[in-house]
C-alpha angles and dihedrals in degrees: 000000000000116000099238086058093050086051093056103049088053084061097046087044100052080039090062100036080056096053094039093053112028111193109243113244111249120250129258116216116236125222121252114246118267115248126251115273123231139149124275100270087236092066125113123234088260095049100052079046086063092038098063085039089068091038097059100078090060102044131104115259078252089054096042090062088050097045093056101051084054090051083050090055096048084051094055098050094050087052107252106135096172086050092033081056099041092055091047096053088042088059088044087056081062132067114275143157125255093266097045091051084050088060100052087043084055093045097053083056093043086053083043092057097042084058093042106249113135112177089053096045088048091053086053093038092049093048094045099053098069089072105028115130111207153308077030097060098060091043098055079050085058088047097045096046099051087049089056100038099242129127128254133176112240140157112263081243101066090047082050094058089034093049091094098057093036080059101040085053096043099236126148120230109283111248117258115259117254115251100267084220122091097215092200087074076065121082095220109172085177127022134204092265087051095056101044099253111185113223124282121252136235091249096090142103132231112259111247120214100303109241101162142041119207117188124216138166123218100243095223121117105252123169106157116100104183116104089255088055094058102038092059092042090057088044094064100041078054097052085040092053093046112032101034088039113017104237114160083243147324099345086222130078104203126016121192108196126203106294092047096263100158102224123210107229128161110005122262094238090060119071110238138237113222110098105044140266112327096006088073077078106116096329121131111218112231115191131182106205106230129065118271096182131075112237106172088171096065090058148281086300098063095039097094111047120220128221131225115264124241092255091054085053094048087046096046090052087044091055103033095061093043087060093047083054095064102037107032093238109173110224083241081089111055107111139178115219109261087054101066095024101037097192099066125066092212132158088020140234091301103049088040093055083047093063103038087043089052097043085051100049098019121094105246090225 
């Protein structure tokens, strides 16, 4: 073979190896992405105040916008309602999602009550509320209702962080809204004043539309059935609830003792805390005082479990479908405790027989 052919078939050779077999591109390492910035926690308001200042320069257009709603919110906490309004409208002038436009809305009628000027502050607060997140939203209500002289049910700790612009404006506390239940449609044989409730505290939620009702016990022995009995019984559940755990007040909202008294406990109007987390959400709290469990290692006393008296049953079905009448509640959602929370054994066998016994043979509506 001429050596000019051999030569060409070594090119054509090494040609086709290099399209049969492409060499993969190497890859490039990526960057991690850079952190979030944010102000050393010790700083004053002023301070943090400086410390975006210097940082603007540096930021995306997207941080920028950010950065300047929280420079708006830093103005308005040291009380400077013509800068405060400055940095929101910059951040306006940015891209920004719904709920950060409503901040700095919110902001702009925030600036306007702290100068006093209440029908400007109300058109920024109105148009802000639609897409306020909490616990905003229920702040600019406070504020909205106090500027139109309505009532609104609201924690002593947002009228606490709303009290400055309420004084700056001029404007009195807005009344407290009335509970949206009639409790005479309630059969109640001891309320909260009969029993010796403390008051409850600013840590709660307002109760959404009830849909469900979860029964409990308290899992504590109780054998008196005079009214003193009881009154100190649900005492105790109530300093329990707020001082060991925290709660704003008794996480239940009824309690029926041992000769079928139906006790008034957390307030309709507060969402309880008795079934966990998320299931509180328009869930009323049912508890039957005595313990329906055996707990032999908690002592000689919780050994032998009790079980609820006939009264407390006859109660229990009394009250149960009261509540159902007012709020529509289907008898789809009447739970015991360990059916909505698996890993108690709360409110016992009985009870727990009660409720899947009354969802199977009772109407829904």
């Amino acid at each position: 073979m001429p050596r000019r052919t051999v030569f060409l078939v070594i090119i054509l050779g090494m040609l086709w190896t290099s399209c049969a077999a492409p060499t993969p591109r190497r890859a490039v390492p990526l960057g991690l992405e850079p952190p979030v910035l944010s102000p050393p926690g010790e700083l004053s308001a002023t301070q943090r105040l400086a410390w975006w200042q210097d940082q603007l320069p540096r930021l995306s257009t997207e941080d920028r916008s950010e950065a300047r709603l929280l420079m708006g919110e830093l103005e308005l906490e040291l009380h400077h309602p013509d800068a405060a309004r400055l940095a929101f409208y910059e951040a306006k002038g940015g891209p920004l999602s719904a709920s950060e436009l409503a901040r700095a809305e919110r902001g702009i009628g925030l600036s306007y009550f702290l100068e006093g000027n209440v029908p400007a502050g109300v058109a920024h607060l109105e148009k802000a509320l639609p897409n306020l997140e909490q616990p905003a939203a229920a702040e600019t209500s406070y504020l909205l209702a106090a500027a139109h002289g309505e009532a609104v049910q609201a924690s002593e700790a947002v009228g606490q962080r709303m009290a400055t612009y309420l004084q700056s404006a001029h404007l009195d506390q807005p009344s407290a809204k009335e509970q949206e239940l009639d409790l005479s449609a309630i059969h109640i044989d001891l309320h909260r004043a009969d029993w010796g409730a403390a008051p409850m505290r600013s840590n709660w939620d307002r109760m959404t539309t009830p849909y469900r009702i979860t029964v409990h016990h308290t899992a504590e022995p109780l054998f008196g059935t005079s009214v003193g009995a009881t009154a100190a019984d649900v005492r105790h559940h109530q300093q329990q609830h707020m001082n060991a755990r925290g709660f704003a007040d008794i996480g239940y909202h009824f309690l029926i003792d041992r000769a079928g008294r139906v006790v008034e406990g957390r307030p309709l109007y507060a969402q309880g805390a008795h079934a966990k987390g998320k299931n509180n959400i328009g869930n009323i709290g049912i508890c039957l005082l005595g313990n329906f469990v055996p707990q032999p290692d908690r002592g000689p006393e919780y050994r032998r479990a009790q079980v609820p008296t006939p009264l407390q049953m006859q109660a229990l079905d009394r009250l149960v479908a009261e509540l159902r009448a007012v709020y529509h509640i289907s008898a789809k959602e009447v739970w015991g405790h360990q059916e909505v929370k698996a890993e108690t054994e709360c409110p016992g066998p009985q009870l727990l027989a009660w409720a899947r016994r009354y969802r199977a043979s009772t109407p829904s509506q």
